[in-house]
VOGU-3710 file (C-alpha; in Angstrom, 3 decimals, decimal comma):
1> xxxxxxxxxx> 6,297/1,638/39,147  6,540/5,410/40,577  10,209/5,740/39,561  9,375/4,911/35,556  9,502/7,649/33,008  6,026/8,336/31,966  5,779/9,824/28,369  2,830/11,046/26,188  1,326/8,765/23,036  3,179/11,759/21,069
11> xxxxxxxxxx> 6,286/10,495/22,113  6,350/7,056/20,794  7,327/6,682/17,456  8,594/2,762/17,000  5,594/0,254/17,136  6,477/-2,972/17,831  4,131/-6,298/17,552  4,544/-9,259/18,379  1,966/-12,794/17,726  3,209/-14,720/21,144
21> xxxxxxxxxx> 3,493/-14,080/24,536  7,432/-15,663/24,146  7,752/-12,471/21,724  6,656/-10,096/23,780  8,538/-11,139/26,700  11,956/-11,012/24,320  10,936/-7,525/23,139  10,801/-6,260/26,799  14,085/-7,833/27,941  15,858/-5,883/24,920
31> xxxxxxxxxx> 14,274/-2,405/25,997  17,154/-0,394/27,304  14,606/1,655/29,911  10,739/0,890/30,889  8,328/3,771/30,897  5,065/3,736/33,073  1,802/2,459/30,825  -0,182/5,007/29,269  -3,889/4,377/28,677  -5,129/3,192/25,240
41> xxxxxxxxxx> -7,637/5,328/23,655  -11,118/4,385/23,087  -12,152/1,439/21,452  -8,341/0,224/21,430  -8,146/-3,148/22,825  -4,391/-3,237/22,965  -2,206/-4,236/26,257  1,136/-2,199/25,809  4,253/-2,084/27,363  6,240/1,143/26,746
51> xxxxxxxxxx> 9,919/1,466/26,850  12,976/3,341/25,107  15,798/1,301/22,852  18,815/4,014/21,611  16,975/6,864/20,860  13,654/5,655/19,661  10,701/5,524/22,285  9,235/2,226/21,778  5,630/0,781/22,409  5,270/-3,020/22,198
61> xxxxxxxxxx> 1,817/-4,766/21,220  0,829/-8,848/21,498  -1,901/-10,377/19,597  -4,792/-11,575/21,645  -3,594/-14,679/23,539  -4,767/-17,809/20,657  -5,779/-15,062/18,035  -2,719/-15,323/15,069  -2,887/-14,812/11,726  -3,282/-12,019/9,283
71> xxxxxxxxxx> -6,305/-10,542/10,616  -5,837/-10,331/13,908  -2,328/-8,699/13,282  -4,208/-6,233/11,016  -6,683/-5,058/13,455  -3,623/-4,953/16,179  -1,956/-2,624/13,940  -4,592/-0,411/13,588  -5,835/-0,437/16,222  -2,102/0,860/17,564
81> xxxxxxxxxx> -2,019/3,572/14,959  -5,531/4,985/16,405  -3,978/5,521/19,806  -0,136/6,279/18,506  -0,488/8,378/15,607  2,888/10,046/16,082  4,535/6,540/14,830  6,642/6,198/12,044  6,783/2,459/11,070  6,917/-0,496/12,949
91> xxxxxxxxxx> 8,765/-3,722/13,416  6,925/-7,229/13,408  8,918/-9,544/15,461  8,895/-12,879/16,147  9,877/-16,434/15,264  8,756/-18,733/11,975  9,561/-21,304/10,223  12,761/-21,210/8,192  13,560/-22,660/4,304  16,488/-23,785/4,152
101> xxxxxxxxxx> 18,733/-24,612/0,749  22,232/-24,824/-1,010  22,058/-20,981/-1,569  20,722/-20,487/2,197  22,155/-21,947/4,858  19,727/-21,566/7,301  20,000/-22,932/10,612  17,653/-22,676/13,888  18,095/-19,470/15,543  19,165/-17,486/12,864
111> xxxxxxxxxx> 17,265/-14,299/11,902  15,428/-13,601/8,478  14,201/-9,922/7,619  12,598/-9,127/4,739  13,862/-7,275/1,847  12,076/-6,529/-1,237  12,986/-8,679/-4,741  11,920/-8,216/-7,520  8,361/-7,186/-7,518  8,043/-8,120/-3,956
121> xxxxxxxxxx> 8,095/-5,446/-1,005  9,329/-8,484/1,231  6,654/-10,392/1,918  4,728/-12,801/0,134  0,821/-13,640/1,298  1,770/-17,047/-0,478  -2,146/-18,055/-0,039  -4,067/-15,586/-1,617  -4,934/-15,461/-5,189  -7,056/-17,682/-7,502
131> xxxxxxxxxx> -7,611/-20,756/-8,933  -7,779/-21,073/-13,273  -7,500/-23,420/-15,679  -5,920/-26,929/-14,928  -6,281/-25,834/-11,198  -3,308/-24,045/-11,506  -2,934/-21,266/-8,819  -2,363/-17,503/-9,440  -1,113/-15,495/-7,049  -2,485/-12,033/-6,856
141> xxxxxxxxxx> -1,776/-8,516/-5,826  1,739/-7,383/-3,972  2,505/-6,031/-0,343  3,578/-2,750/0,360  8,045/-2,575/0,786  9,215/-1,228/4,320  9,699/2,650/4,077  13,228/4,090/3,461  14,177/4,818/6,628  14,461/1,294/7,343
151> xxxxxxxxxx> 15,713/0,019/4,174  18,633/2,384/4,227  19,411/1,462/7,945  19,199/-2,264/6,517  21,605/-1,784/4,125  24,105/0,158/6,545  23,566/-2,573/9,487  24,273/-5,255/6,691  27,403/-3,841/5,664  28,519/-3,868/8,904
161> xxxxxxxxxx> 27,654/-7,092/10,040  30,236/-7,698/6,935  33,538/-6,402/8,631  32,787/-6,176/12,132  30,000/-8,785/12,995  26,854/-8,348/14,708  26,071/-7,986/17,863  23,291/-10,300/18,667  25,365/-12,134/21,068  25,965/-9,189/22,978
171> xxxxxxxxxx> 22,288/-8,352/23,713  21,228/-12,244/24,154  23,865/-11,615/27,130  22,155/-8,648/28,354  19,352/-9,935/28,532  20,013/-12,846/30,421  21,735/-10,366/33,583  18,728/-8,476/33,540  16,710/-11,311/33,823  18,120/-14,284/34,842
181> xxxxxxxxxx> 15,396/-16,280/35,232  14,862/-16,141/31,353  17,181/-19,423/30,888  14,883/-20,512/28,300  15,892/-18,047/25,875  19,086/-19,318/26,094  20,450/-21,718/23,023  19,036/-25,256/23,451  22,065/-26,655/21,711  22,937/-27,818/18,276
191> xxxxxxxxxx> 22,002/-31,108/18,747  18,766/-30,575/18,681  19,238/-28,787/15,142  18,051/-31,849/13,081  17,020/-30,367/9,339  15,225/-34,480/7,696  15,037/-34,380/4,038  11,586/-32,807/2,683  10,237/-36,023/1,645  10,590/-37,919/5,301
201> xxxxxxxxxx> 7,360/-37,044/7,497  7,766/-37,092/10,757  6,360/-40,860/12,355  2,892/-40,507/13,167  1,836/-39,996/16,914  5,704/-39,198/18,209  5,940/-36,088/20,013  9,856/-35,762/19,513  12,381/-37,041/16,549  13,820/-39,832/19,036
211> xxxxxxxxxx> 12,181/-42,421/16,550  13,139/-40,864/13,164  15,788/-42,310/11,274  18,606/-41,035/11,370  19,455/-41,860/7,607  17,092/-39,381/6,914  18,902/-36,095/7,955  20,570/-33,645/5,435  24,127/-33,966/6,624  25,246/-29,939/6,545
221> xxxxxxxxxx> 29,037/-28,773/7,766  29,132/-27,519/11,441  29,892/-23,957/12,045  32,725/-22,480/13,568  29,886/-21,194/16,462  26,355/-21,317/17,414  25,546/-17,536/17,284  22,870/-16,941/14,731  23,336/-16,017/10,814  21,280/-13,441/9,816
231> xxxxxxxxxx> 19,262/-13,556/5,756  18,513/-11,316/4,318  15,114/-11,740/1,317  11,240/-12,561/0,741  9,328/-13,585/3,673  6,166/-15,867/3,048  3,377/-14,958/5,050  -0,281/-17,016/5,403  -3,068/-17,702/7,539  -1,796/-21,653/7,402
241> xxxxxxxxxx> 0,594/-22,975/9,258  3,645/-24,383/7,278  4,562/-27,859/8,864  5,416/-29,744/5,587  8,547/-30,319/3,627  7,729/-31,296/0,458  4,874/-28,417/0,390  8,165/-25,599/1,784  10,702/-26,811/-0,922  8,228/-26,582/-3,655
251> xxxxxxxxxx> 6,885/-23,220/-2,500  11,018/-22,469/-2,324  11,462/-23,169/-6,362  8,317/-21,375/-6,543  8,907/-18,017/-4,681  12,351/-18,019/-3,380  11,119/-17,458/-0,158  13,624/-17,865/2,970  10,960/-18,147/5,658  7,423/-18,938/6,103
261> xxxxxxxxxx> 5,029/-17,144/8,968  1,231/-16,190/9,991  1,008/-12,561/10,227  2,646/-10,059/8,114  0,326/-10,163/5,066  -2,370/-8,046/7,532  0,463/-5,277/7,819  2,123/-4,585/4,838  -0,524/-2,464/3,560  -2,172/-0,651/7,083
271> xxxxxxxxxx> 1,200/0,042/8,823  4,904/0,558/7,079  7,129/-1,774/8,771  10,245/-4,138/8,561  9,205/-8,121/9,402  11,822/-9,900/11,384  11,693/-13,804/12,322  14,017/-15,995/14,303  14,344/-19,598/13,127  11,974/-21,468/15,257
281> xxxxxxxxxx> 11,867/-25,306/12,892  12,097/-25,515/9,228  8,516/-25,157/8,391  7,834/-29,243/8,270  6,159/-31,994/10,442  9,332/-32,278/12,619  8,752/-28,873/14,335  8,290/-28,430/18,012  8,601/-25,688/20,293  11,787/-26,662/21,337
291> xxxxxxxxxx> 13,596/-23,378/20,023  10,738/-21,327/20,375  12,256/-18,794/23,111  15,600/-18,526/21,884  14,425/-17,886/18,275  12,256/-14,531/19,730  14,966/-13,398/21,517  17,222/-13,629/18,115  14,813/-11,753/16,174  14,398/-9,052/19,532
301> xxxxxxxxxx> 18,091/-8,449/19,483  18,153/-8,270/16,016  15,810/-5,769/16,001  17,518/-3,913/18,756  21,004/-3,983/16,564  18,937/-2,101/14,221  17,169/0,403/16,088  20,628/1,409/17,417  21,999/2,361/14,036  18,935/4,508/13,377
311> xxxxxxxxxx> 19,333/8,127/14,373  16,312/9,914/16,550  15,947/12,796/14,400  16,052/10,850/10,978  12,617/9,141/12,477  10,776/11,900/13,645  12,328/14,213/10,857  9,579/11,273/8,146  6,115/11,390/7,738  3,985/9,441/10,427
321> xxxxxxxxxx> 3,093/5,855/9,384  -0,590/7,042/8,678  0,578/9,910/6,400  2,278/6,975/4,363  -0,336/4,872/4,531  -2,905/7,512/3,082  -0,315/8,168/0,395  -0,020/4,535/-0,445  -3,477/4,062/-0,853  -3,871/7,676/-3,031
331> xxxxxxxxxx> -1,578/5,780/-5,391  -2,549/2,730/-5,108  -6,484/4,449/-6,541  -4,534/6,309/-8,922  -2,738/3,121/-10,273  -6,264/1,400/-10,380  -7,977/4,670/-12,525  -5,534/4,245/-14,718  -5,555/0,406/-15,593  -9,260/1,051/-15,759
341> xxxxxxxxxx> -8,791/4,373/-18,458  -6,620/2,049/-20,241  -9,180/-0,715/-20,266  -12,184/1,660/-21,736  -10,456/3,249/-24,370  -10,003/0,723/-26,523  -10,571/-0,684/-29,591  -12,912/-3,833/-30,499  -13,153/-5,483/-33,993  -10,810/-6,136/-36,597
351> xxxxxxxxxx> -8,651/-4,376/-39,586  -9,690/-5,354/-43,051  -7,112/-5,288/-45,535  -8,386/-6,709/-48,145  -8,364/-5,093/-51,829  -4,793/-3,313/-50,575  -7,333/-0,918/-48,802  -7,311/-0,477/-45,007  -10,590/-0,531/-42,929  -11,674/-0,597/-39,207
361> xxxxxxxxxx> -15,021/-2,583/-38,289  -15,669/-2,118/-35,175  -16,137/0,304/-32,051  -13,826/2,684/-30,387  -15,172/2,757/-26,448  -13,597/6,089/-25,008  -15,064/5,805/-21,738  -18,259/7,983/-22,747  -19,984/5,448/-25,110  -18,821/3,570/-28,654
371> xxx> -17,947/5,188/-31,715  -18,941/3,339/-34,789  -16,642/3,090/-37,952
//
């Protein structure tokens, strides 16, 4: 431990979190150097591990061992920014559950990241809104989009995946001479890639798919290899698990959504950052852990093939993540005072036209009390 760079919390500005133990141990085999630990400040319950990737110095945070979903990633993040204010925007890494289709190809290990559509930043808290008439559900309120510096670095990395490839491969193998006890991260082999049509539930009580029929399964073309694809769209994010087919597909026609998950809802909106998921199972009863390892590491290098685009003096040349934070909020009030203005001044009643003449009954409310006419 002597020999390891030790830096300052100043010098870190790249937080990475992770929900699983498997994804923190795939974020520190893709660190290009380790740097000795640096104490969190008070009331910080973090563990970190600290480490540099290109240019960027890096610190890594795991959600309390059993603790997922959106709140707990939340008060993670925050609790991150407290100690590392000099951060610009993290990376949430990890593995989920993909959603596959004729328009998405999605096998297991490939990567999703999230990229705003539409009116969506990139990720979708598909389980909050309300319930109205019929018991149809609305969905309410949208996340906050990852901040330009990554979006821009998206774009370039995608381009380039387009005439040269990627280079996932190349850090999977990396990884594996550093640490070559980490065979489990390795690919577990396509046949145990088994996508079953959304309506077929998994047989009750079975621990693997040995017993499901085989008539079941979508038959899909092989690929020419079994390094991952990466997608690229909207990212559905809960405090559920998603371990049901029917439910995925319809939420798929709903939302468009390539890839459902636990914890990116709680981050959106406290910390500006990118949300990056290796294939783990397709989000229905059939899943099992078997591509659990192999799906982090996907996401880790993907996130490392990214990093290494990014220059160090674009990142610490943009506002911390907390400035941008603060300034989302300030417009995210200012958006609200103006709905609300708009809501006050208006006018109640109804226009008379009778006799060819043109009347208001009624009240004008300007904010300060009615006016009658």
């Amino acid at each position: 431990m002597s020999s390891l760079q030790t830096r300052s919390h100043g010098d870190y500005t790249v937080g990475w979190i992770c929900a699983l133990p498997t994804e923190m141990a795939a974020a520190q085999g893709m660190l290009d150097e380790h740097h000795a630990v640096l104490p969190p400040r008070t009331q910080d319950n973090n563990n970190y591990a600290f480490g540099r990737i290109g240019d960027h110095n890096v610190v890594v945070a795991c959600l309390p061992l059993g603790v997922m979903g959106t709140i707990s990633a939340a008060i993670v993040a925050n609790q991150m920014l407290s100690t590392f204010t000099r951060l610009r925007f993290g990376l949430m890494v990890g593995i989920g559950g993909g959603v596959p289709s004729e328009e998405h190809d999605i096998r297991l290990g490939d990567v999703v990241v999230s990229k705003p559509t539409g009116s969506y930043g990139g990720v979708i808290q598909y389980d909050f809104g309300k319930t109205v008439q019929e018991g149809k559900f609305t969905r309410m309120g949208s996340l906050n989009r990852p901040p330009d510096v990554l979006l821009t670095a998206l774009a370039n990395l995608e381009a380039k995946h387009m005439m040269e490839g990627h280079e996932l491969a190349k850090y999977l193998r990396e990884m594996m001479e550093k640490y070559p006890m980490n065979a489990q991260f390795t690919h577990p082999g396509i046949q145990y890639d088994s996508l079953y049509k959304a309506e077929y539930d998994h047989p009750s009580g079975q621990v693997t798919c040995e017993k499901c029929e085989g008539t079941q399964l979508v038959d899909r073309e092989p690929r020419p290899s079994v390094d991952p694809f990466i997608h690229y769209g909207l990212i559905a994010s809960g405090d559920q698990v998603m371990r049901h087919g029917a439910t995925r597909n319809r939420l798929r026609g709903e939302l468009k959504v390539l890839c459902f998950e636990m914890e990116a809802a709680g981050l959106m909106d406290c910390f500006p950052c990118l949300v990056i998921r290796g294939v783990c199972d397709y989000a229905d009863s059939h899943k099992n852990k078997r591509w659990q390892r192999y799906a982090a590491a996907t996401a880790a290098a993907y996130a490392k093939n990214l990093l290494n685009i990014i220059p160090g003096n674009q990142v610490t040349g943009t506002r911390t993540a907390i400035e941008a934070t603060e300034e989302n909020k300030s417009n995210s009030r200012d958006k609200h005072d103006d709905q609300n203005l708009h809501q006050h001044n208006h006018f109640s009643g109804n226009f008379n036209t009778s006799g060819g003449k043109a009347f208001y009954g009624g009240t004008y409310n300007s904010g300060g009390g009615p006016m009658s006419f």
